[in-house]
C-alpha positions, 0 to 999 in steps of 0.5 A: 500500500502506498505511503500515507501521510502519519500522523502526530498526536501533539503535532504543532506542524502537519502536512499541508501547512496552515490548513493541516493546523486547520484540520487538526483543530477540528479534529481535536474538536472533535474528539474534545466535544464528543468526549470521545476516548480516540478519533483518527482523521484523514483529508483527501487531495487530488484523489490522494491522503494528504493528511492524517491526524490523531487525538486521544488514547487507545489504552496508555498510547495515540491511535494510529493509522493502524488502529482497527475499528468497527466501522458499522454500516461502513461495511455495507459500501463494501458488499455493494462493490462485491456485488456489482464487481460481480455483477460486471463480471458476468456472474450475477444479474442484479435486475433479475428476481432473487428467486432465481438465486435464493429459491424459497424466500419470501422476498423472491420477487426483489432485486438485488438492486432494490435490495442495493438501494433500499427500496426493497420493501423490506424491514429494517431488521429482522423482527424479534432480533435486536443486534447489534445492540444485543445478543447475537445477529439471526442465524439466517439470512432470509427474511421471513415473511414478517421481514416484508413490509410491503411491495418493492419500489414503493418506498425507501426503507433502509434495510439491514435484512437487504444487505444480509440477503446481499451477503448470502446471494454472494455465497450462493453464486459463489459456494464461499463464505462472503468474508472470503469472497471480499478479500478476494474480489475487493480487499486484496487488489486495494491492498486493504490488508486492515478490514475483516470481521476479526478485530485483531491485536490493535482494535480500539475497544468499544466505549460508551461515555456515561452521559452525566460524568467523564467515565467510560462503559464498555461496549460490547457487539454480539457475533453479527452471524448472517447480519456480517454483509451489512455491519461487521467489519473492522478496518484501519485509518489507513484502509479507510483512506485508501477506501475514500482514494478508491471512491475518488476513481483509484479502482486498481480494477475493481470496478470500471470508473462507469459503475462507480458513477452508477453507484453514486446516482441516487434514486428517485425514491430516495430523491424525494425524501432527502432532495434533489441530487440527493440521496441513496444509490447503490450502496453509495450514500449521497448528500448536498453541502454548501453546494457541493455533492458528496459520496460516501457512507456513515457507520455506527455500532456500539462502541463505533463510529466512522464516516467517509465522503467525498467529493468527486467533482473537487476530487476530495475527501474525509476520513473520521474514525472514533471509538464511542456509541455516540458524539461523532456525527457524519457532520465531523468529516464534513467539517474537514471538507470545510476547512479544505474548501477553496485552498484546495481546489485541483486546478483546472487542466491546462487549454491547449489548442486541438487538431479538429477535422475541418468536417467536424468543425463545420458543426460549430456556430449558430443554428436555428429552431424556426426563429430561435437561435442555438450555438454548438460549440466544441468541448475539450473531450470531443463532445459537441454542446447544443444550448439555446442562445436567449433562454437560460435552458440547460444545454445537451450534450452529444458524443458519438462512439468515436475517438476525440474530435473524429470524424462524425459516424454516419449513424450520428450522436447520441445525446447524453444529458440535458433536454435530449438525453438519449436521442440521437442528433443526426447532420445532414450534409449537402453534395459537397459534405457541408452541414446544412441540418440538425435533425433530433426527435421532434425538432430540426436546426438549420443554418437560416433564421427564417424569411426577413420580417415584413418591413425589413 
């Protein structure tokens, strides 16, 4: 694993200078506030670990990099990886019903996908059976029917029995215990040598803070058992930085960047209770702040707490990890993100001039709609952008499959976002191969205005 920043518990000077400072002061905020026993931090630039940070103690020493902990809900994240890497590789199909994997269980009619994205339908837990706050989890992956709240795709219900049934689709398509699967599929090539179910030597234990006097009570999680795909592994500052890089498009193969951005597209069902461009997608959670969006996911389980975001755009990211029930919120690697805001903006790729094929610039200028004027212009990565001129509509973007500023295939473009998502743009051209139209669905752009008004 590449070399990570490492972290001074009374450091005075950090990595990143005044703003390393910056990220220590929350950090220690944090961990002061929250009265929690330890806290690792890690802050993400140019999709890298550019700084890392301790506070408190784990026995009579700091944590550090290496320290293990439970990372709760966290794990989830993982099994969607697992499961989409899977799916990419031709071994499952995560739009199909479950029965065809899992015969006999009353959820049969779901997806994994609805199970990926919590609109299943089903409950949050299975009934009767309270861990990880006690006892051990059920011993059975598969719902019963009191597990089903009602049809698929009505609502979002966040589900721990989802992600369970996640874990044993896995074992089934495989015949291997899902931990060994992980590590096989996911942890090893992303060198996560630090995440598994086993807490090993160096895990901080689990504490509760009592609520009235500066005094620690144990915590303690029962064995997850057929609950593991959804909230049982342990990891380290370290991995959780390199999970957060990974997040940021460092695959190492494990996911094609594609299907990252798939898992970070929320649903509508979920959409509709957190906002728009918010959400959950599959496996991924995904949140609005201070304008930005961010990807990632909140853990909690007695004893531990740790949160991951980042921001896919600014390529940046936050890492926290505590080792207490409660006072470190998802908010707190929020306020990393802060303190990085606009002194770390990547800065934008160089322009640079570009061989552009005289037929694929004769695309470019102004088109008309009847009388509406339009402009299409070429961007940098060899798209072509359609926006009307007087109204402030959101322009379309058009690709054809073919290398950067070649020439347009006879079958035309297709649109990828804005007003004609899907469409195909098609240019017709006159004997001498010169453009004189833009047909898409339903509207046809010419290089003439119209005839001149009366008068004129």
């Amino acid at each position: 694993m590449r070399q990570l920043p490492q972290p001074r518990a009374d450091a005075a000077e950090q990595p990143l200078g005044g703003v390393g400072r910056l990220l220590l002061h929350r950090l220690a905020a944090a961990q002061a506030d929250g009265r929690v026993p330890s806290v690792v931090g890690c802050a993400l630039v140019d999709g890298r670990t550019a700084w890392t940070g301790v506070r408190g103690r784990v026995g009579d020493r700091p944590p550090t990099l290496q320290t293990r902990y439970r990372i709760g809900s966290l794990t989830k994240s993982f099994t969607a990886v697992l499961v989409l890497r899977l799916r990419d590789l031709g071994e499952l199909k995560t739009d199909v019903p479950l029965e065809r994997y899992l015969p006999g269980t009353p959820a049969g009619d779901r997806t994994a996908e609805q199970l990926l994205t919590h609109t299943a339908g089903l409950a949050a837990m299975t009934p009767g059976c309270d861990w990880p706050h006690s006892g051990p989890g059920p011993a059975d992956a598969l719902p019963s029917a009191d597990g089903v709240l009602g049809p698929a795709g009505e609502r979002f219900q966040y589900s721990n029995i989802g992600y369970a049934v996640l874990g044993a689709l896995v074992e089934r398509i495989r015949r291997a215990p899902w931990e060994d699967v992980l590590r096989q599929e996911v942890l090893a090539p992303l060198g996560l040598r630090g995440t598994g179910t086993d807490p090993g030597p160096d895990a901080a234990p689990g504490w509760a803070v009592h609520p009235w006097a500066p005094v620690l009570v144990p915590e303690t999680v029962g064995d997850s058992r057929a609950m593991a795909a959804a909230g049982a592994l342990w990891s380290t500052p370290a991995d959780l930085a390199r999970w957060a890089e990974f997040l940021l498009g460092d695959g190492a193969g494990v996911l094609h960047p594609d299907t990252l951005a798939e898992m970070a597209e929320p649903t509508e069902l979920s959409a509709r209770r957190d906002g728009p461009g918010a959400g959950f997608g599959l496996g991924l959670q995904v949140v609005r702040h201070q304008g930005r969006t961010l990807v990632g996911h909140p853990g909690g389980i007695p004893g531990h707490l740790a949160t991951v975001w980042v921001d896919r755009e600014r390529r940046t990211g936050a890492v926290v990890l505590g080792n207490a029930s409660t006072g470190l919120s998802p908010s707190r690697a929020l306020d990393l993100l802060d303190v990085l805001g606009e002194q770390t903006l990547p800065l934008p790729e160089e322009w640079r001039p570009a061989d552009v094929p005289a037929r694929t610039l004769a695309l470019t200028g102004y088109w008309y709609q009847g009388p509406r004027p339009h402009a299409v212009q070429l961007e940098p990565d060899g798209g072509l952008l359609l926006q009307p001129v007087s109204t402030r509509t959101r322009p379309s973007r058009f690709r054809a499959p073919a290398c950067r500023f070649g020439p347009t295939p006879q079958g035309g473009l297709v649109g990828l976002d804005g007003a004609y998502a899907g469409e195909e743009l098609r240019v017709r051209r006159d004997p001498e191969g010169r453009p004189v139209a833009l047909e898409l669905t339903g509207a046809r752009f010419t290089r003439d205005p119209g005839p001149a008004p009366a008068g004129g």
